[in-house]
C-alpha positions as CSV (number, residue, x, y, z in Angstrom):
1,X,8.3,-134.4,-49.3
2,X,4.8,-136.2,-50.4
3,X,4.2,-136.9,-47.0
4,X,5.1,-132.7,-46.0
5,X,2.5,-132.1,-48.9
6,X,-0.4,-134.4,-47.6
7,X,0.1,-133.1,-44.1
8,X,-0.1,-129.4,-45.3
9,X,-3.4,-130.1,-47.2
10,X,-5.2,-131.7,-44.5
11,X,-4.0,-128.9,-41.8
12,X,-5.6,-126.2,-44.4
13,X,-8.5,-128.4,-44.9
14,X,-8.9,-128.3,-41.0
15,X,-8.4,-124.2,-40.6
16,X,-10.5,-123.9,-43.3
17,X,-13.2,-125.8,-41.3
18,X,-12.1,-124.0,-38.2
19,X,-12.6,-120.4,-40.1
20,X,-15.2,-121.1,-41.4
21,X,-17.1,-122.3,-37.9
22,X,-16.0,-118.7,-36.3
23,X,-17.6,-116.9,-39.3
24,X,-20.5,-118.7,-39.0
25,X,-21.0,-117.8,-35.4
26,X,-20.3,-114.5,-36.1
27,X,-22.9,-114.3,-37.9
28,X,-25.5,-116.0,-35.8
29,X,-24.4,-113.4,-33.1
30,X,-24.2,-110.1,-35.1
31,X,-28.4,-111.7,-36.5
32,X,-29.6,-112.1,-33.1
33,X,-28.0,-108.3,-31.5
34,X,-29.3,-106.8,-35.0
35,X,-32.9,-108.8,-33.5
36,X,-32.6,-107.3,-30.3
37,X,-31.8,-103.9,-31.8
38,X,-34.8,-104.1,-34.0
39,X,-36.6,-105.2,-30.8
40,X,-36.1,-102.6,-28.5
41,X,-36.0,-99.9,-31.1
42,X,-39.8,-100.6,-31.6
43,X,-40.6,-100.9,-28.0
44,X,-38.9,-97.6,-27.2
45,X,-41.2,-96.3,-30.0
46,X,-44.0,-98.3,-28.6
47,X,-43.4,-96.0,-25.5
48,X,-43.0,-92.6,-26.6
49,X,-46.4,-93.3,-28.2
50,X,-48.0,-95.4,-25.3
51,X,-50.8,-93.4,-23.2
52,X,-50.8,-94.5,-19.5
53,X,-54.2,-93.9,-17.9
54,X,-54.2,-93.2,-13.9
55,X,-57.0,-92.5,-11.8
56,X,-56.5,-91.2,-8.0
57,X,-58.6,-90.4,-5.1
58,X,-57.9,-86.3,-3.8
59,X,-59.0,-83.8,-1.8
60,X,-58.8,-80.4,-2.3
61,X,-56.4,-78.5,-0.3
62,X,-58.5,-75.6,1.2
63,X,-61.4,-78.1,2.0
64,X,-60.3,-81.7,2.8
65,X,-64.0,-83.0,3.5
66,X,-64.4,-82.5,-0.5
67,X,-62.7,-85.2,-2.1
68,X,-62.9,-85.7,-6.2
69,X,-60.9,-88.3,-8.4
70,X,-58.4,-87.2,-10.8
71,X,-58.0,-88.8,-14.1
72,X,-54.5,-88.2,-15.7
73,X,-52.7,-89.3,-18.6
74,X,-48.8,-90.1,-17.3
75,X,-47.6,-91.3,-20.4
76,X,-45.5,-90.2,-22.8
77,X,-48.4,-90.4,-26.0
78,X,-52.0,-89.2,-26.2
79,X,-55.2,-91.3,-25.3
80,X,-58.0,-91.7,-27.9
81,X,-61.3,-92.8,-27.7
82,X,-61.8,-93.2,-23.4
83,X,-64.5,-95.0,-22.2
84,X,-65.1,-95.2,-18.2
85,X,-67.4,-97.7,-16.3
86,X,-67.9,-97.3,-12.2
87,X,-69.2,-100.0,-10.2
88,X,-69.0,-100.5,-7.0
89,X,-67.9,-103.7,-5.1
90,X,-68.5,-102.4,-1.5
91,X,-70.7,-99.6,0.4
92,X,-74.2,-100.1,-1.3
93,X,-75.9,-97.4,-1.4
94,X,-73.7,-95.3,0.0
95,X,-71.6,-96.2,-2.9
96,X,-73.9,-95.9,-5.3
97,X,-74.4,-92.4,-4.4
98,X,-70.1,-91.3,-4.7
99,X,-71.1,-92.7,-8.1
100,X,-73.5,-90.1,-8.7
101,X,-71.5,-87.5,-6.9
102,X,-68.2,-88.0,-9.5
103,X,-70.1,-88.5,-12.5
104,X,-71.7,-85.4,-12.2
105,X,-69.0,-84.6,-14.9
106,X,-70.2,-86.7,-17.8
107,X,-66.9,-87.6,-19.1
108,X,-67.3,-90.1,-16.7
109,X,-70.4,-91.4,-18.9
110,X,-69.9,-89.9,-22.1
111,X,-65.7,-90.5,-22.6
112,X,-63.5,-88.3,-23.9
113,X,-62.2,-88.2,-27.2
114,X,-58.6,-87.4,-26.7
115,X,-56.6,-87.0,-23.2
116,X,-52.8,-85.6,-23.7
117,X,-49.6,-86.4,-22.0
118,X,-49.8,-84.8,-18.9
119,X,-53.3,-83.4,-19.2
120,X,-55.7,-84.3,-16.5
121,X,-59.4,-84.3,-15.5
122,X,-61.5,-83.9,-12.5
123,X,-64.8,-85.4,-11.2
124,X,-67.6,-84.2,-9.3
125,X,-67.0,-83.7,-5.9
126,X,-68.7,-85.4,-2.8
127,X,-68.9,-84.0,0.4
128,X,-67.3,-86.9,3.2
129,X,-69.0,-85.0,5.9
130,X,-72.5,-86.3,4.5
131,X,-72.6,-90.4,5.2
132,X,-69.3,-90.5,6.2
133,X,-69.1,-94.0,7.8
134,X,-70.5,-95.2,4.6
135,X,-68.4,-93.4,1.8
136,X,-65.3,-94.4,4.0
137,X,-66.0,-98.3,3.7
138,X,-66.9,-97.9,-0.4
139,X,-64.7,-99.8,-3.1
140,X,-65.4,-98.8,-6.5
141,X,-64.0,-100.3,-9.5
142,X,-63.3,-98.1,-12.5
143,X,-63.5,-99.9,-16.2
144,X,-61.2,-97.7,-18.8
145,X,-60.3,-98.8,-22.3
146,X,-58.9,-96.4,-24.9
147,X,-56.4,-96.2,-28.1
148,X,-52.6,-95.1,-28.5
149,X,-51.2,-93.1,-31.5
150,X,-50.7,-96.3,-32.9
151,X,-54.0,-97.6,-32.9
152,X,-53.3,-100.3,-29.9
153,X,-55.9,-101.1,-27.6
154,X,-55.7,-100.4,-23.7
155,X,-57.9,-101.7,-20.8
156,X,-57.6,-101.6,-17.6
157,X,-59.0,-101.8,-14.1
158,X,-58.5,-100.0,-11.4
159,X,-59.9,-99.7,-7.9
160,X,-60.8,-96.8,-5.9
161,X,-60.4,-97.9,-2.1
162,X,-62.1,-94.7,-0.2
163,X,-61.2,-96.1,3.4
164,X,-57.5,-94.6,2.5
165,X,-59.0,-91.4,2.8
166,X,-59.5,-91.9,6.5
167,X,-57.5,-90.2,8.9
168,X,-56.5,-87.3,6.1
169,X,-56.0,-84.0,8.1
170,X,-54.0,-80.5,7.2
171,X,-52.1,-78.5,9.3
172,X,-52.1,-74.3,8.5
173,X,-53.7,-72.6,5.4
174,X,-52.1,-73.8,1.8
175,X,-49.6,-71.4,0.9
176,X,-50.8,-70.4,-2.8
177,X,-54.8,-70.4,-1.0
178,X,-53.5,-67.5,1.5
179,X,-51.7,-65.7,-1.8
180,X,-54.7,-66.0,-3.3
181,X,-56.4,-64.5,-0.4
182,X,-54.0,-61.5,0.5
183,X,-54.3,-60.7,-3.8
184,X,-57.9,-60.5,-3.1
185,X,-57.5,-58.2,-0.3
186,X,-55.4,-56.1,-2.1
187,X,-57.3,-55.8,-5.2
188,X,-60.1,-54.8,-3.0
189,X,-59.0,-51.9,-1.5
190,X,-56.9,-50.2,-4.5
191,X,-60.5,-50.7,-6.3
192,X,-61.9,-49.1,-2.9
193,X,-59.6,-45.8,-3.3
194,X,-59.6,-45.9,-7.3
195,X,-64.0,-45.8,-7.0
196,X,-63.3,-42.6,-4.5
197,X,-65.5,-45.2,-1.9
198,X,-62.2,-44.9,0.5
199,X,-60.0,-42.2,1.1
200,X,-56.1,-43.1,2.2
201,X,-55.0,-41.8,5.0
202,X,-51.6,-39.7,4.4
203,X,-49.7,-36.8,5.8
204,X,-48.7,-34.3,3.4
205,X,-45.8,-31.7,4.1
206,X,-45.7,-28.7,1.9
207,X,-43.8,-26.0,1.0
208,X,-46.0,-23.8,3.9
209,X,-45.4,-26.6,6.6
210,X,-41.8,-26.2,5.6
211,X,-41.6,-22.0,5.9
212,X,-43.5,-22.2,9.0
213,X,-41.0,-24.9,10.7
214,X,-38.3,-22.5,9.4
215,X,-39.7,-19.8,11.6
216,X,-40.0,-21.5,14.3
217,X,-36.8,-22.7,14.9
218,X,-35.1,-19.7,13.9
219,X,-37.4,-18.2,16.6
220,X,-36.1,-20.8,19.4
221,X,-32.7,-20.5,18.2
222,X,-33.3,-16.3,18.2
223,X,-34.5,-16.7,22.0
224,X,-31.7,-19.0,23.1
225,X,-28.9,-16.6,21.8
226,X,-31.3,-13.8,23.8
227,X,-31.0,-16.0,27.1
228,X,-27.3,-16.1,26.8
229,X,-26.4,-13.0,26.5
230,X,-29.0,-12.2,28.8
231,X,-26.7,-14.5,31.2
232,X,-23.6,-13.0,30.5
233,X,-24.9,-9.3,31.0
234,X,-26.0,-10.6,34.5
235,X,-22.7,-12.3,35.3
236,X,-20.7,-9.0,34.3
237,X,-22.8,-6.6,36.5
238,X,-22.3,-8.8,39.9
239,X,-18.5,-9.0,39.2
């Protein structure tokens, strides 16, 4: 019975160790999932605050030897305090003078104070007609640094490459250009006949046009009942 005893105590003394071993790694599990909770909770708010800055090379659809970048903000949070530097790496002074064409918009020196999710901004144009062999082998590289929400800092490099303009062609007119265009046409000539400077061209039928269309064909229906009885009298007097 002493030896029952003994064996009874040192089997609890062992699930008691066992027990607690599994609570204790419970617990070092349900710590380190609560970490990665905490983790990715502030990282998903980290990105509905965080301002992604893009800047792309485009031309515009009606004129395709016009090309401008685009700066846009494709984050989910607003940009603060932008600041732009453009140097080129390649094209001299051909470079040097897409420079002055896009930063004929001083945003491009100046900054801007706030850029929104979504929002965007355009450069200066340059015509690629004008020095084309040496706007098409330029490389610029664009400096931007600006703030989140949040206060964290951001700055980046990009590169503007403009030989991936070459070979950029259109086929037809842009669709919301030739809108544009028929709405203009339009406008014109309802403001044409509203001013009295052109007169539209319309038949009008009235009441007089009507009566004298009346007459007439109750006239030709009056001398086609004539003709045949005039038939029938005819046929009666050579029988």
């Amino acid at each position: 019975m002493i030896e029952f005893m003994n064996s009874l105590n040192s089997s609890s003394g062992a699930w008691t160790v066992i027990f607690s071993g599994v609570v204790t790694g419970a617990t070092v599990v349900y710590a380190i999932l609560t970490w990665r909770l905490v983790k990715e909770t502030r990282l998903l708010r980290e990105v509905q605050t965080e301002p992604a800055i893009e800047i792309f090379l485009k031309p515009l659809e009606i004129a395709l030897h016009f090309v401008r970048l685009h700066i846009k903000n494709v984050g989910l949070g607003p940009a603060f305090e932008i600041k732009f530097s453009i140097t080129a790496t390649e094209g001299g002074d051909s470079a040097k003078g897409l420079i002055r064409d896009f930063t004929k918009t001083k945003f491009l020196t100046h900054g801007l104070k706030y850029l929104g999710s979504g929002q965007e901004r355009i450069s200066g144009y340059t015509q690629m007609t004008e020095d084309y062999e040496g706007k098409i082998a330029s490389n610029l590289v664009i400096e931007i640094s600006y703030k989140s929400a949040l206060g964290k800092k951001y700055h980046e490099s990009l590169t503007v490459d403009m030989s991936e303009h070459e070979g950029t062609y259109q086929l037809g007119t842009p669709h919301l250009y030739s809108i544009a265009e028929s709405l203009k046409k339009i406008e014109k000539t309802t403001r044409d006949i509203a001013t009295g400077f052109r007169r539209p061209k319309v038949d009008i039928y009235t009441a007089e046009n009507r009566a004298t269309e009346r007459e007439e064909m109750e006239k030709h229906r009056q001398e086609f009942a004539d003709k045949i009885e005039s038939e029938k009298t005819k046929g009666a007097g050579d029988t």
